[in-house]
C-alpha positions as CSV (number, residue, x, y, z in Angstrom):
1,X,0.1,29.9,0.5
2,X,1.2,29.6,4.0
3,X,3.7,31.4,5.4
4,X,5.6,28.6,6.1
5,X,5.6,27.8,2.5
6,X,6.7,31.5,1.5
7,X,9.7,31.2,3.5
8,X,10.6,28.0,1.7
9,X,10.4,29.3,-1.6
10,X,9.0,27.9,-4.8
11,X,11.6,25.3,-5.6
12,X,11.3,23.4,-2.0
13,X,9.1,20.6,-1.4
14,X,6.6,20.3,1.5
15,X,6.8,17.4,3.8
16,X,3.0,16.4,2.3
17,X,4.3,16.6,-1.1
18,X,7.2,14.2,-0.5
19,X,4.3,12.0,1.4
20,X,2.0,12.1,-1.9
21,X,4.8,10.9,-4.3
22,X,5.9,8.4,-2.1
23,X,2.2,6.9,-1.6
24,X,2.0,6.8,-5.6
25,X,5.0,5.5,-6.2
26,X,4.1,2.5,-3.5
27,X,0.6,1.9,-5.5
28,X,2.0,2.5,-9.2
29,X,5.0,1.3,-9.5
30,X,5.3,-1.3,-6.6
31,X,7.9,0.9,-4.4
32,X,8.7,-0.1,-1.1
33,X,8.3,2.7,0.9
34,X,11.2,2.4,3.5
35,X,13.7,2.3,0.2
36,X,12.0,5.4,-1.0
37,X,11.3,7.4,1.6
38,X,14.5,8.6,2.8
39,X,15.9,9.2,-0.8
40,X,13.1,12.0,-1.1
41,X,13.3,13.2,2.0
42,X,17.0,13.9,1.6
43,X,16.3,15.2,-2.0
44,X,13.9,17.4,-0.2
45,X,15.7,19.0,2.0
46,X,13.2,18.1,5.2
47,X,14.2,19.5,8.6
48,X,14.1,16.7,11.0
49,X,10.8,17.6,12.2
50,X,9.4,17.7,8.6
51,X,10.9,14.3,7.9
52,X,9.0,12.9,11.0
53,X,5.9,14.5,9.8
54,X,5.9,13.2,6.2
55,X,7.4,9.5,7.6
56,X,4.8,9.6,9.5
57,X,2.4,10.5,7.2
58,X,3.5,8.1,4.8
59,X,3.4,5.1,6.4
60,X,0.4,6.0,8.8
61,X,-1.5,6.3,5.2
62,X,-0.1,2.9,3.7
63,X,-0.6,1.5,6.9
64,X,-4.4,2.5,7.5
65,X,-5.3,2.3,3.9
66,X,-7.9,-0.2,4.2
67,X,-9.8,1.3,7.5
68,X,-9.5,5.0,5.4
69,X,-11.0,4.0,2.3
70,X,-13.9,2.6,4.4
71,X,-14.2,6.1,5.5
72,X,-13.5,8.1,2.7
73,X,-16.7,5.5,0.9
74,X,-19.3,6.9,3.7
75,X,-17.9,10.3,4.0
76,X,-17.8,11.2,-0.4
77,X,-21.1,8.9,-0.7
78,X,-18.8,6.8,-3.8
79,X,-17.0,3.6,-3.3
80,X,-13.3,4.8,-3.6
81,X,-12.7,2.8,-7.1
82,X,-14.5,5.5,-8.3
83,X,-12.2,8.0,-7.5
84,X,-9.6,9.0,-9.3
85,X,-6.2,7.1,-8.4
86,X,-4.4,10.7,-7.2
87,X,-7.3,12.2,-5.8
88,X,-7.9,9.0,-3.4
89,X,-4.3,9.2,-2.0
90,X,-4.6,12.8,-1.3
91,X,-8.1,12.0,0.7
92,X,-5.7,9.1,2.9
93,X,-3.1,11.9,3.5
94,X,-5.7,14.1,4.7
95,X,-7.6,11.6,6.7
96,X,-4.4,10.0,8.4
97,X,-3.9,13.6,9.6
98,X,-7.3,14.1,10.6
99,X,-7.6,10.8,12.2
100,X,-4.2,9.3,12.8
101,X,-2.4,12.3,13.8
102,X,-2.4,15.5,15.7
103,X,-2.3,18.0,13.1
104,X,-5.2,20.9,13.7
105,X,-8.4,20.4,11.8
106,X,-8.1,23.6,9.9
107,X,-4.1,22.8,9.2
108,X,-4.9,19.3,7.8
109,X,-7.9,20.4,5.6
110,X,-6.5,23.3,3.9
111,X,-3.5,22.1,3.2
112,X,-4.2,18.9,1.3
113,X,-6.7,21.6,-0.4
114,X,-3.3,22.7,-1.4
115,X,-1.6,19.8,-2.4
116,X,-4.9,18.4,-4.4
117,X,-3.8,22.0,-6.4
118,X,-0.2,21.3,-6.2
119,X,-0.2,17.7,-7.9
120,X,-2.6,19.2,-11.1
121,X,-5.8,18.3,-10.0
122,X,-7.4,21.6,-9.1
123,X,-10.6,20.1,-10.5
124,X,-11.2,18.1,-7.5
125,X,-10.5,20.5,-4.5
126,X,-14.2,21.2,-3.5
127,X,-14.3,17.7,-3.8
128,X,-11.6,16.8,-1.9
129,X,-12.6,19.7,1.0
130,X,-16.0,18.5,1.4
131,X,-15.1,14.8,2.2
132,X,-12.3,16.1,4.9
133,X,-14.8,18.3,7.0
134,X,-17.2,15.5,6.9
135,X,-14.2,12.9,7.9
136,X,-13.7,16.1,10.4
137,X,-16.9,16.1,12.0
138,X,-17.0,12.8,13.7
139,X,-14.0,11.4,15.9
140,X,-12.4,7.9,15.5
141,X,-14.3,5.7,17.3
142,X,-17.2,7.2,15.8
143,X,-15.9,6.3,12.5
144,X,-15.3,2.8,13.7
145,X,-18.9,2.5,14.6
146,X,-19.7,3.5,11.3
147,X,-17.4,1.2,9.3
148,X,-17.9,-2.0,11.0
149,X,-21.7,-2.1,11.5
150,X,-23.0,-5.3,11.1
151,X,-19.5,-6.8,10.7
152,X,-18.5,-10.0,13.0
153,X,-15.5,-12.0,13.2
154,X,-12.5,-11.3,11.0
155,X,-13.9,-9.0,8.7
156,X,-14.8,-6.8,11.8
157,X,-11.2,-6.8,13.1
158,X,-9.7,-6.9,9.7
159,X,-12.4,-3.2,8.9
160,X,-11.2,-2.0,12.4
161,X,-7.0,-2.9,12.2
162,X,-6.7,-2.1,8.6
163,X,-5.6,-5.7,7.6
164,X,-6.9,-8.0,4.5
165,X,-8.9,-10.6,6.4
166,X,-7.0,-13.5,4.9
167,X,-4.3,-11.9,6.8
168,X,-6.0,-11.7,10.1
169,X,-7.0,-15.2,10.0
170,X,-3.2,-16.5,9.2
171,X,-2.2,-14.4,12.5
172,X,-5.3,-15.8,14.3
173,X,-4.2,-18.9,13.9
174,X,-0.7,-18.6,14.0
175,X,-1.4,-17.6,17.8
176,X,-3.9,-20.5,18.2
177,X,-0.9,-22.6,17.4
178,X,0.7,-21.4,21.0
179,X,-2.6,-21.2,22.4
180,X,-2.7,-17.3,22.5
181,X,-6.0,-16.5,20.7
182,X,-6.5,-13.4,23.5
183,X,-3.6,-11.6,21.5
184,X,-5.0,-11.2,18.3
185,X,-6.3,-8.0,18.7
186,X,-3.2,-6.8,20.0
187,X,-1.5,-7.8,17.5
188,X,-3.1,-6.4,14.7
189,X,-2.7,-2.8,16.7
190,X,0.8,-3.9,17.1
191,X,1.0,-3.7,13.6
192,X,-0.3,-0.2,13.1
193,X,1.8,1.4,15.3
194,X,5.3,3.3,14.5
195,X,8.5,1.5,15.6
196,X,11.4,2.3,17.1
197,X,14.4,2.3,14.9
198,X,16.5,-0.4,16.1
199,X,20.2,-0.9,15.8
200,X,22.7,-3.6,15.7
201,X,26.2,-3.1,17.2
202,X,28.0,-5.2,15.2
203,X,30.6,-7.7,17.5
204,X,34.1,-6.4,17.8
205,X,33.2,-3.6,15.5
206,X,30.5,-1.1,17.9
207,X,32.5,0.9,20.4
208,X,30.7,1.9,24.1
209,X,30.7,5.4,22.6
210,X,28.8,3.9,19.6
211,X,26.1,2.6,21.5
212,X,25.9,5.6,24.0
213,X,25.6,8.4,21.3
214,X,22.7,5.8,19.6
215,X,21.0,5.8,23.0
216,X,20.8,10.0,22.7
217,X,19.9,10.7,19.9
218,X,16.3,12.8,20.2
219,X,13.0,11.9,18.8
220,X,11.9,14.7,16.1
221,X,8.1,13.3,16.2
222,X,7.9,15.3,19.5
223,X,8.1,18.9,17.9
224,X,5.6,20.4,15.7
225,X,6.3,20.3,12.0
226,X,7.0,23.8,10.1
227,X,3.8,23.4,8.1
228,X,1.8,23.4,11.9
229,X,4.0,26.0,13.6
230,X,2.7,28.4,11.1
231,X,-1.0,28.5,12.0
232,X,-0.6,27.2,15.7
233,X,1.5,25.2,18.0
234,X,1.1,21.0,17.5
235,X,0.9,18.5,19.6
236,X,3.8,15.3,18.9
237,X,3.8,13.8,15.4
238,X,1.2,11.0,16.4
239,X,0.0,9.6,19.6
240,X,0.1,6.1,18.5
241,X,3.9,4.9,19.2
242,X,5.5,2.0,20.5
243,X,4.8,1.4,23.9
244,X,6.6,-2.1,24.3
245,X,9.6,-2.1,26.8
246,X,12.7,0.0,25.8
247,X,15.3,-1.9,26.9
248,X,16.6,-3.9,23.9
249,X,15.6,-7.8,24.1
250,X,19.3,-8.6,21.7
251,X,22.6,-8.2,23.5
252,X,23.6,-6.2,21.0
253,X,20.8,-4.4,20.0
254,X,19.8,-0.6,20.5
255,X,16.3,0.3,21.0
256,X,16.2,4.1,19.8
257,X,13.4,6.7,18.7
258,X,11.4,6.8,15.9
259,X,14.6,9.4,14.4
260,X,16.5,9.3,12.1
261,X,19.4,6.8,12.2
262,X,21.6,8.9,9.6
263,X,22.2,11.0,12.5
264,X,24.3,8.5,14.6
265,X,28.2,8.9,13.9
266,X,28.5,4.9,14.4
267,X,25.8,4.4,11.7
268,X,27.3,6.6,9.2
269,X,30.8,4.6,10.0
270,X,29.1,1.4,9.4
271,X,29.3,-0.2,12.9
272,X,26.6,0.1,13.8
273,X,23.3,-0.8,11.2
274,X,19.9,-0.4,11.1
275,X,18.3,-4.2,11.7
276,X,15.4,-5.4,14.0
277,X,15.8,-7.0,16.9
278,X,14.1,-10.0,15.9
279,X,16.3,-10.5,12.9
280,X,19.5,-10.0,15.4
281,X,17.9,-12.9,17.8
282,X,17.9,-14.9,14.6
283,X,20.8,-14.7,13.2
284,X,22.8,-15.5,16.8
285,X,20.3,-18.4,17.8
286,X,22.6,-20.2,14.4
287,X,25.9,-18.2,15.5
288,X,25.7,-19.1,19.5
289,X,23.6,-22.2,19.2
290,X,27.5,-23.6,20.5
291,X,30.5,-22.4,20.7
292,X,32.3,-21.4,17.5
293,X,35.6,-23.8,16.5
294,X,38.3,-21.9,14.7
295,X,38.2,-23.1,10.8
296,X,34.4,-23.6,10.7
297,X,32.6,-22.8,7.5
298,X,29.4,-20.9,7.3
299,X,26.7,-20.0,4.4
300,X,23.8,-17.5,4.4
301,X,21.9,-19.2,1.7
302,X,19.5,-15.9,0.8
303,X,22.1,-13.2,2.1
304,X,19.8,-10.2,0.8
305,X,19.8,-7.4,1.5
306,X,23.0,-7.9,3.8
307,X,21.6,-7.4,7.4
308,X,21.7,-10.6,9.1
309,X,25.0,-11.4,6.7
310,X,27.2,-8.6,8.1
311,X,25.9,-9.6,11.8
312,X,27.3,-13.2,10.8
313,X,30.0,-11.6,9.5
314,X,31.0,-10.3,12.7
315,X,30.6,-13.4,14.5
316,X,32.8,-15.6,12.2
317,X,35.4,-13.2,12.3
318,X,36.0,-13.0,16.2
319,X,35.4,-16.6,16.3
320,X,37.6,-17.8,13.7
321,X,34.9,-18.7,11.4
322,X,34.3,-18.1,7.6
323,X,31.4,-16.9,5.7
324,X,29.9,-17.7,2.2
325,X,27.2,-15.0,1.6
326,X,25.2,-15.8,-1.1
327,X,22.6,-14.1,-3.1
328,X,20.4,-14.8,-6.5
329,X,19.5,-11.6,-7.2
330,X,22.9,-9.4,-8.7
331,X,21.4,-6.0,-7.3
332,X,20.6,-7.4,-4.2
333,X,24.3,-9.7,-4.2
334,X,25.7,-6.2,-4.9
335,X,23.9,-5.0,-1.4
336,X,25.6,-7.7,0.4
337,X,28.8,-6.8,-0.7
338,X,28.3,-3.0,0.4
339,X,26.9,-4.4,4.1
340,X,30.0,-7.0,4.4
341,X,32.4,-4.2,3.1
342,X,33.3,-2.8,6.1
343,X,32.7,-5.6,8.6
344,X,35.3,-8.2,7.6
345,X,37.9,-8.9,4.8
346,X,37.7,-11.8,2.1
347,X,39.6,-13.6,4.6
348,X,36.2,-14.3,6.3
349,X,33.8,-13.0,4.0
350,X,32.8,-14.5,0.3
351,X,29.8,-13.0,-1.6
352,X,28.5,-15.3,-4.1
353,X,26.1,-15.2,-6.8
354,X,23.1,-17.7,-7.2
355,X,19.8,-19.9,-6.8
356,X,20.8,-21.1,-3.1
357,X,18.9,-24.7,-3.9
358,X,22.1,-25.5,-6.4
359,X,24.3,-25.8,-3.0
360,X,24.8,-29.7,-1.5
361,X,25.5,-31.2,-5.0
362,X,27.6,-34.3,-5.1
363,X,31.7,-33.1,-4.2
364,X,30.2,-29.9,-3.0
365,X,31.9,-27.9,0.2
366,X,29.6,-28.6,2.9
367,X,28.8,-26.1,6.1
368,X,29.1,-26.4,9.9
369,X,26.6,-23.9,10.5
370,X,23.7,-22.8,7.5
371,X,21.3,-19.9,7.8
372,X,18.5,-20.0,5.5
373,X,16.5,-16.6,5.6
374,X,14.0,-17.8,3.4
375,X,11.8,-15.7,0.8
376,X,7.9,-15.4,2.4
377,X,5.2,-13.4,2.7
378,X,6.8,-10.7,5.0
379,X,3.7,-10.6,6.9
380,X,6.0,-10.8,10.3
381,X,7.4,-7.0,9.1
382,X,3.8,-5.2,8.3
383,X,4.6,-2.6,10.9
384,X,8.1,-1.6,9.1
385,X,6.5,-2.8,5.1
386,X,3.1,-1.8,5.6
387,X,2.3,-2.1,1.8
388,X,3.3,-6.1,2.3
389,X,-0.1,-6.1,3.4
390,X,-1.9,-5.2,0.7
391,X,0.3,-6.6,-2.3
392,X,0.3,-10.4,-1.1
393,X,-2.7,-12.8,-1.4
394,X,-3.3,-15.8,-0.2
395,X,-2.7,-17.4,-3.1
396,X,1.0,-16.3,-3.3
397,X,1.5,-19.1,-0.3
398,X,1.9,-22.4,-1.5
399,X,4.2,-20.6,-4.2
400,X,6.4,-19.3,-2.0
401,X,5.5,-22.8,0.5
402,X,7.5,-24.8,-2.4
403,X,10.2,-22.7,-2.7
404,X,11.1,-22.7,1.4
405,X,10.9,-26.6,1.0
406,X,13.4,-26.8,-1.8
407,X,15.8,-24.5,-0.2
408,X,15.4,-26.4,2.7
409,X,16.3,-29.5,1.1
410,X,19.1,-28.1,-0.3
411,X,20.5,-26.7,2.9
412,X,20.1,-29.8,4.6
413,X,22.3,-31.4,1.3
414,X,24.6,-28.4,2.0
415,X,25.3,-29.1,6.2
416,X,28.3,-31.4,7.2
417,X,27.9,-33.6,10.1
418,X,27.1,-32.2,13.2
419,X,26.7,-28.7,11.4
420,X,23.9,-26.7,12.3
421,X,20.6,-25.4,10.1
422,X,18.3,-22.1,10.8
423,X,15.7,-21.7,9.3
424,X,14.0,-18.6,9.7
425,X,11.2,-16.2,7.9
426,X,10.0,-13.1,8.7
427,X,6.4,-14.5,9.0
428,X,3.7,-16.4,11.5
429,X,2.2,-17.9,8.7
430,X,1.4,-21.1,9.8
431,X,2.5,-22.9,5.8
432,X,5.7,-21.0,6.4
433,X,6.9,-21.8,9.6
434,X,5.0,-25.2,11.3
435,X,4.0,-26.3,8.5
436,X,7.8,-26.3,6.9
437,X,9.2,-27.8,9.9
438,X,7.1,-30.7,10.2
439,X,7.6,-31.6,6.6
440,X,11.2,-30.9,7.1
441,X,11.4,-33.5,9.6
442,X,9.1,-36.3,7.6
443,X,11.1,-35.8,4.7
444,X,15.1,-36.1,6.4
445,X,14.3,-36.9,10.0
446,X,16.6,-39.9,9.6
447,X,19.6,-37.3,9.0
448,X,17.7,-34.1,11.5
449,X,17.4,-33.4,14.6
450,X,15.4,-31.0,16.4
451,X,17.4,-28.6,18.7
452,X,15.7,-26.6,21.4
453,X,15.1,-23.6,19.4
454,X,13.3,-21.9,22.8
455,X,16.2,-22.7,24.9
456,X,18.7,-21.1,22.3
457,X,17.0,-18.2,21.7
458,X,16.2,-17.5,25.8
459,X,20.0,-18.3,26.6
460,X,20.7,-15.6,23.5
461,X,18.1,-12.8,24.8
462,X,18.8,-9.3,26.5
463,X,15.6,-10.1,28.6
464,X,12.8,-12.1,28.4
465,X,11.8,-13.4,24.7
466,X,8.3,-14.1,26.1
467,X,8.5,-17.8,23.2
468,X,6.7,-20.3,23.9
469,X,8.1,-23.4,24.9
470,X,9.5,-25.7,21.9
471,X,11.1,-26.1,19.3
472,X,10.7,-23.5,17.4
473,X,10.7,-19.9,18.2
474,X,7.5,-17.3,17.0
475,X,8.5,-13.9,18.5
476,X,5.6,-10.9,18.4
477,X,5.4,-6.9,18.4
478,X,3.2,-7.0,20.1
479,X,5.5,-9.0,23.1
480,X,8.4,-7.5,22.5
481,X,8.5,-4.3,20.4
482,X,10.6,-7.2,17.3
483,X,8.9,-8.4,14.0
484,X,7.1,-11.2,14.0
485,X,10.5,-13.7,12.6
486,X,9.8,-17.8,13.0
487,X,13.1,-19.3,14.0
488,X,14.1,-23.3,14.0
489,X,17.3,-24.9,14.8
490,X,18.3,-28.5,13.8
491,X,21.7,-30.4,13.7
492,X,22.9,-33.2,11.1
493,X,23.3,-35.9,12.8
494,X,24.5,-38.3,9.9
């Protein structure tokens, strides 16, 4: 035992341990990681460098996972479905450290010796310290030599970017569609690397004060973790961050660290929220498409988990608007609530309960302005939802396909004359976003029309979107530092 871990006493949890339970949880039981995470690192009692480290660690494993078990296959001489379940995530902890982050050879190796002891499985720790000093003895690139020999094509770049190569060829052609195929690679790094938090400051809520304490708040990846400081000073968390331009592309978005956002005052009061950029640009390409008319109604057809609803929120309320937030799923209608609690009163805000494709029925209220956030494949969000990448399949697509198209329909149903329709999803899957639009518009063109989405969503921007021109918006991490959300605009014109 370390003396790091002396001073912590038996009863603490190490920063690795919370990592390892979070990792199982994410392959047993289907956890999302980012729901997870901070509940046991809170529970744990993590330092804010120790929180870093096992964030870090955690998604850095799920994110890698495919590129690591490639590895871990050479470097034990077994393919990996031969390893036992817990003994596999403990190799991709150790790895990711090894490889992925700056933690000192001897540091990484002996202590997920440790943990392999600490979860039960004591059996495997020559095991498990062989395959690290093998993974040890060869850098990086090295390893990527190794893994993609004699691979071409996708399944080279899906080996080398740690992506299912059904999912590289989606993005591939996703960018063919604007005529970027150059970018792919890009991309896929894009994907791999740590965001920034980013913030919202909600409108006529977030104070200058807010938004200059959100702007301070230090980056705890840039110390050392306790574990490290023990045996020897560490370089930052990880060298692979977010290099895309700082300055916020929303006008009211915050661009932060990789920190923790429980430690900004307007966050904790609820003015400020935690919410992408790219989901922000949205959300006020349907809320500043034109100017707002006191009295107009509004509905968030798929309002879950809250985010771009309490930005809405905000809107309506300073422009003399209403919203209708509704959501099918009670826990996550119950989420909606808690994000609309403190933004506006029921005045503005109703949270509703239900499949979103029963709105637009005969004698039904209809909407000046609809925002359908549509269920997908989240592929857009891989950097924030790494595991996204490796629970969907291809053939979840035409699924999920059918269900955009019927919610579209019925939003279409649900829009008054002149009202307004975005569509968005928070994926560059050409079924989802392209392909939706065009059978939008073959199926209720007489009653649609096309806005310029591009336009909108320039006009919106902090700074340049870098969109193609169009109508219809694709935004990139790898552009602009936002998930990768497809955005459409139309108006009823009948």
């Amino acid at each position: 035992m370390s003396p790091a871990q002396q001073r912590r006493g038996p009863r603490t949890v190490s920063a690795r341990r919370v990592a390892f339970d979070v990792l199982r949880a994410v392959q047993v039981d289907d956890a999302y990681a980012n729901l997870l995470l901070p509940t046991r690192i809170r529970r744990a009692g993590l330092s804010a460098r120790d929180a870093a480290f096992a964030t870090e660690l955690t998604y850095g494993s799920i994110r890698m996972l495919g590129r690591y078990d490639a590895i871990i296959g050479i470097a034990s001489g077994r393919r990996v479905d031969n390893v036992e379940s817990d003994v596999l995530d403990v190799l991709r902890l150790g790895v990711h450290q090894l490889l992925g982050m700056r933690t000192p050879t001897h540091a990484a190796v002996s202590a997920t010796v440790e943990l392999t002891r600490e979860i039960g499985a004591r059996r495997a720790t020559g095991f498990v310290n062989a395959v690290l000093r093998k993974v040890a003895a060869r850098t990086d690139d090295e390893w990527d030599a190794l893994i993609t020999e004699g691979r071409g094509g996708d399944a080279l770049l899906a080996t080398r970017w740690s992506h299912p190569a059904w999912v590289v060829a989606a993005l591939r052609d996703a960018l063919a569609a604007e005529r970027s195929r150059d970018e792919l690679a890009a991309l896929l790094a894009a994907d791999n690397v740590a965001p920034r938090v980013q913030l919202v400051a909600l409108p006529g809520l977030a104070t200058a004060e807010d938004v200059q304490a959100a702007e301070a708040v230090p980056d705890p990846a840039t110390s050392a973790t306790e574990d490290d400081q023990a045996t020897q000073d560490a370089p930052p968390v990880s060298p692979q961050r977010d290099e895309t331009d700082a300055r916020p592309v929303s006008p009211v978005g915050i661009r932060g660290t990789t920190g923790d956002p429980a430690r900004v005052p307007g966050v904790t009061a609820g003015r400020l929220r935690v919410q992408d950029e790219g989901s922000q640009l949205a959300a006020l390409a349907l809320s500043r498409s034109s100017a707002v008319r006191a009295g107009e109604r509004w509905l968030d057809m798929c309002a879950g988990p809250g985010g771009k609803a309490a930005l809405l929120a905000a809107e309506a309320a300073q422009g003399g608007a209403t919203l209708v937030a509704n959501e099918l799923v009670p826990a996550r209608a119950g989420l909606v609530r808690k994000a609309l609690a403190t933004v506006a009163g029921g005045d503005v805000v109703t949270v509703v309960e239900g499949d979103g494709r029963r709105f637009g029925k005969p004698g039904d209220e209809r909407f000046d302005r609809v925002l359908l956030d549509a269920p997908c494949t989240g592929l857009g969000a891989l950097r924030r939802r790494p595991e996204a990448r490796w629970r969907k399949q291809p053939e979840d697509v035409p699924e999920l396909a059918a269900l955009q198209a019927e919610l579209l329909d019925a939003a279409v149903r649900a829009l008054a004359p002149g009202g307004t329709l975005a569509y968005v999803t928070c994926s560059p899957h050409l079924a989802e976003t392209r392909g939706q639009v065009d059978a939008l518009m073959a199926r209720h063109g007489g009653v649609l029309e096309q806005l310029d989405t591009a336009g909108v969503v320039r006009a919106v921007a902090s700074r340049d979107p870098q969109v193609a021109d169009g109508r219809t918006v694709q935004l990139w991490p790898h552009r602009i530092g936002t998930d990768a959300m497809f955005v459409a605009l139309f108006r009823r014109t009948a």
